[in-house]
PABA-105861 format. One line per field, with one value per residue (C-alpha): x, y, z; residue number from 1. Coordinates in steps of 0.001 Angstrom, whole numbers, plus 524288, in hexadecimal, padded with zeros to 5 digits. Example, Ala and Ser with C-alpha at 12.3 -4.5 7.8 and 13.67 -1.06 7.14 Angstrom:
REM PABA-105861
px <- [8300C, 83566];
py <- [7EE6C, 7FBDC];
pz <- [81E78, 81BE4];
pos <- [1, 2];
//
This chain:
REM PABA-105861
px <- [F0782, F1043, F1D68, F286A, F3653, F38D0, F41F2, F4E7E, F4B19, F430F, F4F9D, F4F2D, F54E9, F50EF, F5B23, F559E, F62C9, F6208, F5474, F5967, F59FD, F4C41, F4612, F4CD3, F4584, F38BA, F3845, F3D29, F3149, F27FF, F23D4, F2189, F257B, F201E, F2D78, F2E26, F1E5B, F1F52, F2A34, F3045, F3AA7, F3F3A, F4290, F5111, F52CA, F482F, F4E6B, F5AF9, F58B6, F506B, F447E, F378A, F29BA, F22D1, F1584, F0C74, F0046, F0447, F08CD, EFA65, EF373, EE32B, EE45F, EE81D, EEEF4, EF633, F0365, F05C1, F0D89, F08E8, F03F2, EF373, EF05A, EE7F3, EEFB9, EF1E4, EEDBE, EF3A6, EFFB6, EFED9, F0D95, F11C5, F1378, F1BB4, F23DB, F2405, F286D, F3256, F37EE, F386D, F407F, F4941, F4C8D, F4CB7, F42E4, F4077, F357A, F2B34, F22AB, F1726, F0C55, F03AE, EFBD9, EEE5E, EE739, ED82F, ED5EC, ED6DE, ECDB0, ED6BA, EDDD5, EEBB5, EEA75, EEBDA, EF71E, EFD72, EFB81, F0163, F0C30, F1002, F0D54, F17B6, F21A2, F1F65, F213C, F2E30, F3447, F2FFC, F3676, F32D0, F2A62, F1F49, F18A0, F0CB8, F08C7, EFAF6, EF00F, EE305, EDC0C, ED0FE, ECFC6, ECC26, ECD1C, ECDCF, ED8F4, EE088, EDE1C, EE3F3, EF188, EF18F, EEE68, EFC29, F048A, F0D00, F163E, F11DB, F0497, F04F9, EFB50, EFDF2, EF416, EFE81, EF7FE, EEE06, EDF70, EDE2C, EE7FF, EE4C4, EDE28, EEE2A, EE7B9, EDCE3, ED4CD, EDA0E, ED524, EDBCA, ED1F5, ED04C, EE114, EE01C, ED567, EDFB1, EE913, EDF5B, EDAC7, EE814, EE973, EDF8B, EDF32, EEE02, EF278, EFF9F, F0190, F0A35, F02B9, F084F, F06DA, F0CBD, F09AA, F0F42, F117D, F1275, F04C2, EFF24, EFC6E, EFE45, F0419, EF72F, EF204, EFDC0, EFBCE, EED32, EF18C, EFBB6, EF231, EE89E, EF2A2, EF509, EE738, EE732, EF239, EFC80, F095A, F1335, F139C, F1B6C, F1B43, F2394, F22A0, F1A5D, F1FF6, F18D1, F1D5C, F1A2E, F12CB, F0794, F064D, F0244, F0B2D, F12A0, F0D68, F18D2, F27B0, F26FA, F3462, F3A7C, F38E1, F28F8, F2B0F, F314A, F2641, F1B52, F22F3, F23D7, F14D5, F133D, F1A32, F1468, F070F, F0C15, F1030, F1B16, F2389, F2301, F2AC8, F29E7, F328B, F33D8, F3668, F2E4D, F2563, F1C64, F261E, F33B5, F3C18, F30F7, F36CE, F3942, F2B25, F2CF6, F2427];
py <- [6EF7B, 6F1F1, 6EE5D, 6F2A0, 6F081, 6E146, 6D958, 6D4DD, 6C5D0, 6CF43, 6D69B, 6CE73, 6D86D, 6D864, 6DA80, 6DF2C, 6DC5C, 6CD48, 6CD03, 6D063, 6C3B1, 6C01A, 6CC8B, 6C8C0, 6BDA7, 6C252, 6CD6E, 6C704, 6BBC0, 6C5DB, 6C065, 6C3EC, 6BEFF, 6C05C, 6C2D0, 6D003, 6D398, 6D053, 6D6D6, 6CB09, 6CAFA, 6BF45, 6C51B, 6C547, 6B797, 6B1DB, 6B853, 6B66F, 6A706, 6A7D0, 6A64D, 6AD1E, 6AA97, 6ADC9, 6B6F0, 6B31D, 6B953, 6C6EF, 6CFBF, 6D5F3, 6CFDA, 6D0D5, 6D03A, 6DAB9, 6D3D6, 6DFC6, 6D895, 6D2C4, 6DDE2, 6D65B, 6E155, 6E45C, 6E8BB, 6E37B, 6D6BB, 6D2F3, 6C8AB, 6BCE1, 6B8A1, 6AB22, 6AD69, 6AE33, 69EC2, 69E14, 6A8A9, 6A38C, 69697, 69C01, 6A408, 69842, 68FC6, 69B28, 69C9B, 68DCB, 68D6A, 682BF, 68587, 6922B, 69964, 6A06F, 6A99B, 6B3BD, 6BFB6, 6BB3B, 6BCFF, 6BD70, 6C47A, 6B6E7, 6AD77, 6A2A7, 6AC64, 6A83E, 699FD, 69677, 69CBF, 69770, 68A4B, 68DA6, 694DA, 685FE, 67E78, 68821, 68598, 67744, 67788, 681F5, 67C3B, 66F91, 66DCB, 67AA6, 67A38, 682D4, 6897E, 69293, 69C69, 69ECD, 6AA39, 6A3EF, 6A461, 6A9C9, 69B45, 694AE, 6891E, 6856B, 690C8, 68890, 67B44, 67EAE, 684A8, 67886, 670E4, 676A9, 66FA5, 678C5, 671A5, 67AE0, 685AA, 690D9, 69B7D, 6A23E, 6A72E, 6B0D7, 6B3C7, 6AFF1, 6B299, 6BFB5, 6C758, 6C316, 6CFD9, 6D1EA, 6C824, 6CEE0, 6C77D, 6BB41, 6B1E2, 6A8FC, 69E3B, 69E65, 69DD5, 691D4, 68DC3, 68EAD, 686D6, 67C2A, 67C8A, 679F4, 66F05, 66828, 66A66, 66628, 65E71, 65B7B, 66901, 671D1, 67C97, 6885B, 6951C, 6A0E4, 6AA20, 6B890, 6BAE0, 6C8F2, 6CC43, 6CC93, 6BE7E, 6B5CC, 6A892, 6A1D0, 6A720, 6A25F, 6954B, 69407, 697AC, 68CB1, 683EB, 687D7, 68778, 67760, 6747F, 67A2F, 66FCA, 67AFC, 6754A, 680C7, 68DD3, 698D7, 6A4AB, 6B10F, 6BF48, 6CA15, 6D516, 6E0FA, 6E40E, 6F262, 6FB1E, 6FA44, 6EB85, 6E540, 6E82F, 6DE6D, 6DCD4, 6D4B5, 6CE3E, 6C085, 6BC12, 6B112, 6A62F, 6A86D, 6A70F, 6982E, 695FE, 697C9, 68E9B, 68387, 6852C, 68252, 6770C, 6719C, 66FD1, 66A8D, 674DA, 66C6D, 67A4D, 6868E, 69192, 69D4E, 6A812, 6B6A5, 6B800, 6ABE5, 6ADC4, 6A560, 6A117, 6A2B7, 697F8, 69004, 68456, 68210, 67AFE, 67166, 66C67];
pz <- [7D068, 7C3E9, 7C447, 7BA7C, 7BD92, 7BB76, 7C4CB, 7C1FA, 7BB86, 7B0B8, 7AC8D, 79E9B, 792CC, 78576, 77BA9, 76DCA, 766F2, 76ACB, 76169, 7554F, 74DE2, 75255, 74FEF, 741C0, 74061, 7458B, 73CAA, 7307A, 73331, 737B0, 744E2, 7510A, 76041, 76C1C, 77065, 76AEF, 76BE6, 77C65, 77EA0, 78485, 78D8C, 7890C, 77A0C, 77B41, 78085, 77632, 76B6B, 76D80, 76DF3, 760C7, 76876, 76778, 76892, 75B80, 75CC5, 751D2, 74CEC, 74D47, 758F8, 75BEB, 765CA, 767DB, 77498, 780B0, 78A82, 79229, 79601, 785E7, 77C84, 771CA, 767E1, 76B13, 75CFC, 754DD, 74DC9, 73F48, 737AE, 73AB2, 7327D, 72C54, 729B7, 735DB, 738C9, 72DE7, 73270, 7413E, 73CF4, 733E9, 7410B, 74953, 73E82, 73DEF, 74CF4, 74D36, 7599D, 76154, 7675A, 7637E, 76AAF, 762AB, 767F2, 7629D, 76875, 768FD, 75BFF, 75FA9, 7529B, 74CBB, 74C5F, 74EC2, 7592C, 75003, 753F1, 74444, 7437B, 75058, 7494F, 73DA3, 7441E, 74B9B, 73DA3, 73709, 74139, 740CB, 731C0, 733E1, 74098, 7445F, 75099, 756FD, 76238, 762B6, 76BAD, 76BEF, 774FB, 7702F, 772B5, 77837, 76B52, 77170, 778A5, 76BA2, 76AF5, 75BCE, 75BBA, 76891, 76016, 752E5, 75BE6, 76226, 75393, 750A2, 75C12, 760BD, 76A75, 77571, 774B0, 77FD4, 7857D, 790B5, 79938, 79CAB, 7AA99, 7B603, 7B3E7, 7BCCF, 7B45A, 7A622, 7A4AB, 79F56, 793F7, 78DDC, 783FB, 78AE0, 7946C, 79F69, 79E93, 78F28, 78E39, 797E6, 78F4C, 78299, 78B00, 78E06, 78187, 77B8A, 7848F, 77FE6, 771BF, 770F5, 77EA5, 77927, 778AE, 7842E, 78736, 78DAD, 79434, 79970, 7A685, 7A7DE, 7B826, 7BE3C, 7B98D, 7C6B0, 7C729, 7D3D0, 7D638, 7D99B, 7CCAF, 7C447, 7CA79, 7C89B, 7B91A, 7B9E9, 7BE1E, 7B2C5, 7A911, 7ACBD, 7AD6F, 79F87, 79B38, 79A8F, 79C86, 79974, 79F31, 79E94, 7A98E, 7A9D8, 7AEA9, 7A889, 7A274, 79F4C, 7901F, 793A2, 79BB7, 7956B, 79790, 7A3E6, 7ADCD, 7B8A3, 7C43A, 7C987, 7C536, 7C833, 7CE8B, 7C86F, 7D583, 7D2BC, 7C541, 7C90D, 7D37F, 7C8D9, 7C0E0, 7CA65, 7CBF9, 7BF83, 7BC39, 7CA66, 7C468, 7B771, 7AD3A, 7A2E6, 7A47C, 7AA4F, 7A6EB, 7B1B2, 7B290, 7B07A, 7A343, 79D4F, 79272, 78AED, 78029, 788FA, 7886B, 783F8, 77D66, 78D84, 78E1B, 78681, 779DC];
pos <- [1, 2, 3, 4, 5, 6, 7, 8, 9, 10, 11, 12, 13, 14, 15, 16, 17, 18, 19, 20, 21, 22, 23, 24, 25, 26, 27, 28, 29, 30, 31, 32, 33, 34, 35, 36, 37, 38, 39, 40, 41, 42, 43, 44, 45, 46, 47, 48, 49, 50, 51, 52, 53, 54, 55, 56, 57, 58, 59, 60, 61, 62, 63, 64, 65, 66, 67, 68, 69, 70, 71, 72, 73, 74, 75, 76, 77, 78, 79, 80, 81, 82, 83, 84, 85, 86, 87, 88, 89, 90, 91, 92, 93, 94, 95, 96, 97, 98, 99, 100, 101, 102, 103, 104, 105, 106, 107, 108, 109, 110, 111, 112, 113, 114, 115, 116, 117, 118, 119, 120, 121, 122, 123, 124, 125, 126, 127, 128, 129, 130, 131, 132, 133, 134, 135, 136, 137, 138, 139, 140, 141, 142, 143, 144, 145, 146, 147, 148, 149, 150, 151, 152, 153, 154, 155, 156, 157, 158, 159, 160, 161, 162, 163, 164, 165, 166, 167, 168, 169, 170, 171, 172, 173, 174, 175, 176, 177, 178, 179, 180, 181, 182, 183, 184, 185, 186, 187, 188, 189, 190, 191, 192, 193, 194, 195, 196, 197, 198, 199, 200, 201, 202, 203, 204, 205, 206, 207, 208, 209, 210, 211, 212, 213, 214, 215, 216, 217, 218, 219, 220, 221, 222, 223, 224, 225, 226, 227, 228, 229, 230, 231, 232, 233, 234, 235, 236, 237, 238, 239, 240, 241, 242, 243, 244, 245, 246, 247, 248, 249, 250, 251, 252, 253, 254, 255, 256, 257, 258, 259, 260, 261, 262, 263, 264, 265, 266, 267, 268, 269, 270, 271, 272, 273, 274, 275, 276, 277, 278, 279, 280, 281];
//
């Protein structure tokens, strides 16, 4: 069943007016966030506070996943700039902590993984004391792509499986075991790294499943993850199947910390990279 009208604790407003000054800066550096290509609810907030999470390696993404409005074209070149120009951003809002992603590039051979390194050496070089954090496509599971991300020591590396095995038909071109995979992977390559990942709820998923998930994720070494309701960006995307009320939201967080996740961050309007300095380094 399709639902539309959202309850009362998803009433948050954007206000256009309150982005200016980022926008600003985003233009004048030519980059791109996945704050503005998600339509994300959280914009006004984020911006307000100087915050964003920085989308690398173009907006088009080589994959179809049906609830993502990240642009399905066919993407450019990668930019060997665009560190540069990242770090230059992050010196200028004076950010403590950074969150950078990218759509999934499987037109590369390295699926971007190069230029996620470089992207953490330039912000090392630009603003030391920054912690970084990376919320990385599955590089098609390889594992000499996973390696030279880890190589680079970002202070925390996500991927987010984003839901339970019976729906990822939502994720085409990706696969639940090969994303645990990535997370294992990471694990091992680099143990004194945090790994992380995210779940969208209201997809039609049950309890039992998001708890067999939260088991996988541990067994995987994961210790931070993030969960927070789906939105449909339009009608053409996957719709809800179901509004998650706040009091669930806190149950599925208790679960998780009760078989060992570091943090958990559960609630309505949590994303990936929301209030993600929270976790810890």
């Amino acid at each position: 069943m399709k639902i539309s009208r959202k309850p009362e604790w998803l009433q948050k407003r954007i206000n256009p007016s309150a982005h200016a000054e980022m926008e600003r800066l985003l233009g004048d550096l030519q980059l791109h966030t996945v704050c503005q290509e998600a339509f994300c609810p959280n914009i006004t907030e984020c911006f307000r506070s100087r915050q964003a999470t920085f989308l690398i390696l173009g907006r088009r993404c080589t994959r179809l996943c049906s609830f993502c409005n990240v642009t399905k074209e066919t993407p450019l070149p990668a930019d060997t700039t665009e560190p540069g120009r990242v770090a230059e951003a992050i010196r200028r809002l004076n950010l403590g902590h950074v969150v950078i992603t990218s759509p999934t590039r499987d037109d590369l051979e390295d699926g971007g993984a190069g230029l996620y390194a470089a992207t953490v050496a330039a912000i090392r070089e630009t603003s030391p004391r920054t912690a970084i954090e990376l919320l990385i496509p599955d590089f098609g599971g390889e594992r000499q792509a996973l390696a030279m991300v880890a190589r680079a020591c970002p202070d925390i590396i996500g991927h987010n499986l984003e839901t339970v095995p019976r729906l990822y038909q939502i994720r085409e071109g990706a696969d639940y075991r090969r994303s645990l995979a990535v997370l294992a992977a990471l694990h091992e390559l680099a143990p004194f790294l945090k790994t992380k990942s995210g779940l969208m709820v209201g997809l039609g998923e049950t309890e039992e499943e998001l708890g067999e998930v939260f088991q996988e994720l541990r067994r995987a070494g994961c210790c931070y993850l993030s969960i927070g309701q789906y939105l449909a960006p339009s009608k053409r995307h996957h719709p809800v199947r179901a509004f998650i009320e706040p009091a669930l939201f806190e149950r599925y967080r208790e679960k998780a910390l009760a078989i060992g996740f570091a943090h958990v961050e559960s609630g309505p309007y949590v994303r990936s990279s929301y209030h993600a300095a929270e976790y810890g380094g």
